[in-house]
N, C-alpha and C positions, 0 to 999 in steps of 0.2 A: 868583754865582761858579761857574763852568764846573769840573766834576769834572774830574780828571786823564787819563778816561779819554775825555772828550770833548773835551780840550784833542787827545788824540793821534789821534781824529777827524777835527778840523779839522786838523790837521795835514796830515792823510796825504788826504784829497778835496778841500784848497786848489786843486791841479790843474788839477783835472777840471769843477769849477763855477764856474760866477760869485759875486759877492759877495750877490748877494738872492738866489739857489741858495742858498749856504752858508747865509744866515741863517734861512731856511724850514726848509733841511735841518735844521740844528742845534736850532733850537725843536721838531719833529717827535722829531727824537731824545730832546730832553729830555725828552719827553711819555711816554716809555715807551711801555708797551703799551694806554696811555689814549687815544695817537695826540692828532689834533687835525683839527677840520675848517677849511676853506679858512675860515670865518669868525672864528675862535678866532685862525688865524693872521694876517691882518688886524687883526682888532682889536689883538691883543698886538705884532705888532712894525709898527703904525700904520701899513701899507702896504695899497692900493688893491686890491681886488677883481682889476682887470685887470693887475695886478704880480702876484699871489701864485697866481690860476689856471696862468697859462703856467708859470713858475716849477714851481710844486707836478708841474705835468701834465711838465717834463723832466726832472725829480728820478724820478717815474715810469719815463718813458722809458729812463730810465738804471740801471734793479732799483736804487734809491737809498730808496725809498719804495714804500707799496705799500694798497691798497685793504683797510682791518681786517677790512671783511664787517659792521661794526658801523656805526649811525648814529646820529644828535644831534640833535635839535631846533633850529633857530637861532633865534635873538630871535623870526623873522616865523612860531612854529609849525611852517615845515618840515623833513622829516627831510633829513639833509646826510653824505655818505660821511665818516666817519673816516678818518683818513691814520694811517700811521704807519710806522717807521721800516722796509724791507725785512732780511731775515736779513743777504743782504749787505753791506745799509748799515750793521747795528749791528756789522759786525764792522771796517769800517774802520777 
């Protein structure tokens, strides 16, 4: 169930992104300050590697999203950028 305060998120950057924008976006946001790496968000919303790079990299583009500075391991041992929501983004 979407908080109230990320209902008026999506709201307000329906706009501006596309529909696998928003859903990247929106999982990213949900993630707080824990972020999430391009793997996490694949897996969790069962979307392709080469869907969720581009995606992630213009949510980027767009100060929407932003590099944590922090990394993760993924399944294969290596370390992988965390994402997570830009100042920006979490004030939309």
């Amino acid at each position: 169930m979407l908080q109230r305060t990320s209902v008026e998120a999506r709201r307000k950057i329906e706009p501006k992104i596309g529909s696998i924008n928003q859903k990247v976006y929106e999982f990213i946001m949900a993630r707080g300050l824990n972020g999430a790496t391009d793997q996490e968000i694949e897996t969790t919303l069962r979307l392709d590697g080469n869907t969720v790079r581009p995606s992630r990299g213009s949510l980027v583009k767009k100060g929407l999203v932003m590099d944590s500075g922090t990394t993760r391991k993924n399944i294969k041992g290596n370390e992988c950028i965390v994402w997570r929501s830009s100042e920006e983004g979490m004030l939309l």
